[in-house]
DRENMAR-537163 format. One record per residue: residue in one letter; x, y, z of N, C-alpha, C in turn. Coordinates in steps of 0.2 Angstrom, whole numbers, plus 2048, in hexadecimal, padded with zeros to 3 digits. Layout:
// DRENMAR-537163
SITE  type   nx   ny   nz  cax  cay  caz   cx   cy   cz
SITE     A    X    Y    Z    X    Y    Z    X    Y    Z
...
// end
This chain:
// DRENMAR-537163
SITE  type   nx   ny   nz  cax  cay  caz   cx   cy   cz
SITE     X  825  F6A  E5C  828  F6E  E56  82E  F6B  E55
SITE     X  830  F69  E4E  836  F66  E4C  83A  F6C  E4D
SITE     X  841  F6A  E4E  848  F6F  E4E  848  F70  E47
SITE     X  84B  F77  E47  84E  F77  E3F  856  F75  E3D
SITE     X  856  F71  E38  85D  F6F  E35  85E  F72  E2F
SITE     X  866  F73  E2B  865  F73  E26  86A  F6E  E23
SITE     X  869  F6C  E1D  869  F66  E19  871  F69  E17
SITE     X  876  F64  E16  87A  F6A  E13  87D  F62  E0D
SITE     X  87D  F64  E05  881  F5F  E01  887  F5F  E01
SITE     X  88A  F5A  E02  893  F5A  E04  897  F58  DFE
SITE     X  894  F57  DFA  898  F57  DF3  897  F5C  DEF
SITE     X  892  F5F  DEF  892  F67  DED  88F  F6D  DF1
SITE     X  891  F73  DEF  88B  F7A  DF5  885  F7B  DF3
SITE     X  882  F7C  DF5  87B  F7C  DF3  87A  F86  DF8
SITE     X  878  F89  DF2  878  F90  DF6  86F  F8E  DF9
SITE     X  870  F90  DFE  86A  F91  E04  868  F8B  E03
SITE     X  86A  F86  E07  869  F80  E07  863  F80  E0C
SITE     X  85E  F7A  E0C  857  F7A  E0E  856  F7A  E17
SITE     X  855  F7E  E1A  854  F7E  E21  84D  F78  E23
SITE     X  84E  F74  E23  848  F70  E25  849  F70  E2D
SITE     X  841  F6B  E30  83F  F69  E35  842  F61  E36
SITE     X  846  F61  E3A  848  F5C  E3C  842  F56  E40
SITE     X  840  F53  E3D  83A  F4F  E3E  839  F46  E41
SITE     X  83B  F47  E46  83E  F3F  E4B  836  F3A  E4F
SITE     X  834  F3E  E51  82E  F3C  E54  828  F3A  E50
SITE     X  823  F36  E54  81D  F31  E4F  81A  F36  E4E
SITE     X  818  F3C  E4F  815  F3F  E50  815  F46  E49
SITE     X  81B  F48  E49  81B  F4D  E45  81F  F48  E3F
SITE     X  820  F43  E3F  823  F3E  E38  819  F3E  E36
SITE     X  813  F3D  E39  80E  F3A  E36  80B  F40  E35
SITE     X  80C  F45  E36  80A  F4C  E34  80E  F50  E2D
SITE     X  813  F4D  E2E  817  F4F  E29  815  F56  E26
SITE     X  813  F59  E1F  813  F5C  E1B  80C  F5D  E19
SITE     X  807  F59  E1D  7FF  F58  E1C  7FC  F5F  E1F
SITE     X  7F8  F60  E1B  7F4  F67  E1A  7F5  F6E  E1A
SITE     X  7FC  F6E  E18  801  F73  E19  800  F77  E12
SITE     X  7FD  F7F  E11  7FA  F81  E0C  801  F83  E06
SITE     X  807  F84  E07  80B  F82  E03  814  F82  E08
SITE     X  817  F83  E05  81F  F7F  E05  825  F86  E04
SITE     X  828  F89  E06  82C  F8E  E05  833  F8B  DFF
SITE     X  835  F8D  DFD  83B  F8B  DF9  840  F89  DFF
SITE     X  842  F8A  E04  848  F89  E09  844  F87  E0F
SITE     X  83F  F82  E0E  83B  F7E  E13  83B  F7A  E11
SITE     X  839  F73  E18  837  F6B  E16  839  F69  E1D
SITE     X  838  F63  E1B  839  F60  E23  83E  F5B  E21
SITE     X  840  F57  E28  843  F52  E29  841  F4C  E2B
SITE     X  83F  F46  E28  83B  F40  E2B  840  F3D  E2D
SITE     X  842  F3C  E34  848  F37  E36  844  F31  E39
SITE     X  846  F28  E37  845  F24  E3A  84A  F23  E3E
SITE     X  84A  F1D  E42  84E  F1A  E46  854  F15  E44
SITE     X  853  F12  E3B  858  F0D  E3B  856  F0E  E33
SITE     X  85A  F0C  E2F  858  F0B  E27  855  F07  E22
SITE     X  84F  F09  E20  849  F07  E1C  846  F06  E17
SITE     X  841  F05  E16  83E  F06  E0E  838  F06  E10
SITE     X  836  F04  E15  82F  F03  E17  82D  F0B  E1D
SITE     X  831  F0B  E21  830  F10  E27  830  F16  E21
SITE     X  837  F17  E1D  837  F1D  E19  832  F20  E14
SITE     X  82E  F1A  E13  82A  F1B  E0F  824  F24  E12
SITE     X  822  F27  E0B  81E  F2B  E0E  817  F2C  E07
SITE     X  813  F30  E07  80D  F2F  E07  80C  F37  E05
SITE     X  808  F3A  E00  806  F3F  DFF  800  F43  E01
SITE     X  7FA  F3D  E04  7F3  F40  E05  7F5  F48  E08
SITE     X  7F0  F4B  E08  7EE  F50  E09  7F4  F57  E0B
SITE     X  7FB  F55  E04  7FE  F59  E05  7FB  F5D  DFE
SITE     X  7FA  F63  DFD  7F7  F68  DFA  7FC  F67  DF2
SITE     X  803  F65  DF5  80A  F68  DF0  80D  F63  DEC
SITE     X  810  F63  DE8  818  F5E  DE8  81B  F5D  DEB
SITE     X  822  F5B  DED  827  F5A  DEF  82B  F56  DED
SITE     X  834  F5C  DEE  83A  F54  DED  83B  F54  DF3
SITE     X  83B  F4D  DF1  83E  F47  DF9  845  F43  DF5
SITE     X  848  F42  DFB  84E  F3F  DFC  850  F3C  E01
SITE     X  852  F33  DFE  851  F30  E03  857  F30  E06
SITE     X  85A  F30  E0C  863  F2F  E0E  863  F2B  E13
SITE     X  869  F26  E11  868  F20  E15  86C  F22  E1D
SITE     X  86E  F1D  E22  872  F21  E2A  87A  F25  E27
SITE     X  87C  F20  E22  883  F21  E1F  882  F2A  E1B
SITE     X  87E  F2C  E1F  87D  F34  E1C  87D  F33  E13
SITE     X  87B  F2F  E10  87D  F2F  E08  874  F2E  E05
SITE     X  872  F35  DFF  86F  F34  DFC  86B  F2B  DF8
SITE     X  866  F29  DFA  867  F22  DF4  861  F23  DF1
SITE     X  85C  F28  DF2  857  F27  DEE  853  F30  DEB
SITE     X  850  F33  DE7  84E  F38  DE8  847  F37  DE2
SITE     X  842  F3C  DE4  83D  F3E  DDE  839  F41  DDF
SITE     X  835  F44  DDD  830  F47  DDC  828  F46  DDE
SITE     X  826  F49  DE3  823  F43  DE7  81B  F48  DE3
SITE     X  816  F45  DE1  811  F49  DE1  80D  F4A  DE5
SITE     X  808  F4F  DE4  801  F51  DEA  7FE  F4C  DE8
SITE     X  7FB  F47  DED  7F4  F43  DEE  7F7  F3C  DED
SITE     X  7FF  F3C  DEC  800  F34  DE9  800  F2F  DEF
SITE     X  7FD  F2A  DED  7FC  F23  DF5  803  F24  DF8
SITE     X  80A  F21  DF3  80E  F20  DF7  814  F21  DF3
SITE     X  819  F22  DF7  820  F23  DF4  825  F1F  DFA
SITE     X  82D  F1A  DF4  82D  F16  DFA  836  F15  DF7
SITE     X  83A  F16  DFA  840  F18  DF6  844  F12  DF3
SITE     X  84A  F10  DF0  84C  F0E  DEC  850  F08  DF0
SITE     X  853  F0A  DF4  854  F07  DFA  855  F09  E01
SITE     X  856  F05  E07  855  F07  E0D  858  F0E  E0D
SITE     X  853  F13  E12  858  F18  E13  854  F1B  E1D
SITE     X  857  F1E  E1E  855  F20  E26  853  F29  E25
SITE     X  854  F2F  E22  853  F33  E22  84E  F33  E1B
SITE     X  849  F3A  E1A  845  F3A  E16  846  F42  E15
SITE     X  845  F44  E10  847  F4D  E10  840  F4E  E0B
SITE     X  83E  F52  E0D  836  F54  E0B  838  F5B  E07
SITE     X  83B  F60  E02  83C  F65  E02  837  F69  DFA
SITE     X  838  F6F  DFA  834  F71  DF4  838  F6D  DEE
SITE     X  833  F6D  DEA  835  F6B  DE1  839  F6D  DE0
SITE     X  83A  F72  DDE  840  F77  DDB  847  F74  DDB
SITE     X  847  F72  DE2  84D  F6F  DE4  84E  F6A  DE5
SITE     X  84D  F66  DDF  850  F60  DDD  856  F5E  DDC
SITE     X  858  F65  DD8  860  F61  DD5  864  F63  DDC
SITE     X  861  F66  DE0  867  F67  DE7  86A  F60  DE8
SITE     X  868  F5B  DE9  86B  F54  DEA  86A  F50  DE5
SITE     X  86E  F4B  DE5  86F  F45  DE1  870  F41  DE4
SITE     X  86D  F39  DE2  86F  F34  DE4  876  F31  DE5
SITE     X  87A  F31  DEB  880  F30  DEA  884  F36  DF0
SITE     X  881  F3D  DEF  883  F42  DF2  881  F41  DFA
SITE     X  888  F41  DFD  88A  F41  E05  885  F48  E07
SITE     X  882  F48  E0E  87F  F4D  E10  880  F4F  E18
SITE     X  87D  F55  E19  882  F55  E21  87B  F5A  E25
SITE     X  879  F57  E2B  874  F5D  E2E  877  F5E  E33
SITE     X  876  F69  E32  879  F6D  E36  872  F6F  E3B
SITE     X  871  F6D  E42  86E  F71  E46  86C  F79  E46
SITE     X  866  F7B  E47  866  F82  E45  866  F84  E4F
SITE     X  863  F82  E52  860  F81  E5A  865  F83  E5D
// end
């Protein structure tokens, strides 16, 4: 089971900012979000790589029921990529290298911008 974090934006507050699953392991990164029957507005995960990418970051929608906004953030904690990821799409792959991946409901899009510094608080 991933630890829960929560995401917090450092250039501006985000009221109830998203409590995700901090997600570091081969295991629960390849499970992700799949067949998970919906998404809570203040849930999502966290896909953590090991170093900064395009490729490792990349993620994939099969058999996630839902939408989702993702957000790519590179080690320098800094937004560089974000969008609207749909249900069933092969593949989504961000703009440039990033090490973190933030899977959360749609709704909350406009919570981050590219550019927007970010900080995770431990909940554990």
């Amino acid at each position: 089971m991933s630890r829960p974090v929560i995401v917090r934006n450092q250039n501006r507050g985000i009221e109830n900012p998203p409590r995700v699953g901090y997600c570091d392991s081969f295991l629960c990164r390849l499970r992700g979000l799949m067949f998970r029957p919906q998404l809570g507005r203040d849930e999502g995960l966290l896909l953590v790589e090991k170093r900064d990418s395009r490729i490792d970051t990349s993620i994939h929608m099969f058999f996630v029921p839902f939408d989702l906004a993702v957000f790519w953030i590179n080690s320098e904690m800094t937004v560089v990529d974000k969008i609207i990821a749909k249900s069933w799409h092969p593949a989504y792959f961000p703009k440039t290298e990033a090490k973190y991946t933030l899977e959360i409901h749609p709704n909350r899009i406009g919570d981050y911008e590219v550019g927007d510094q970010v900080e995770f608080e431990n909940l554990a």
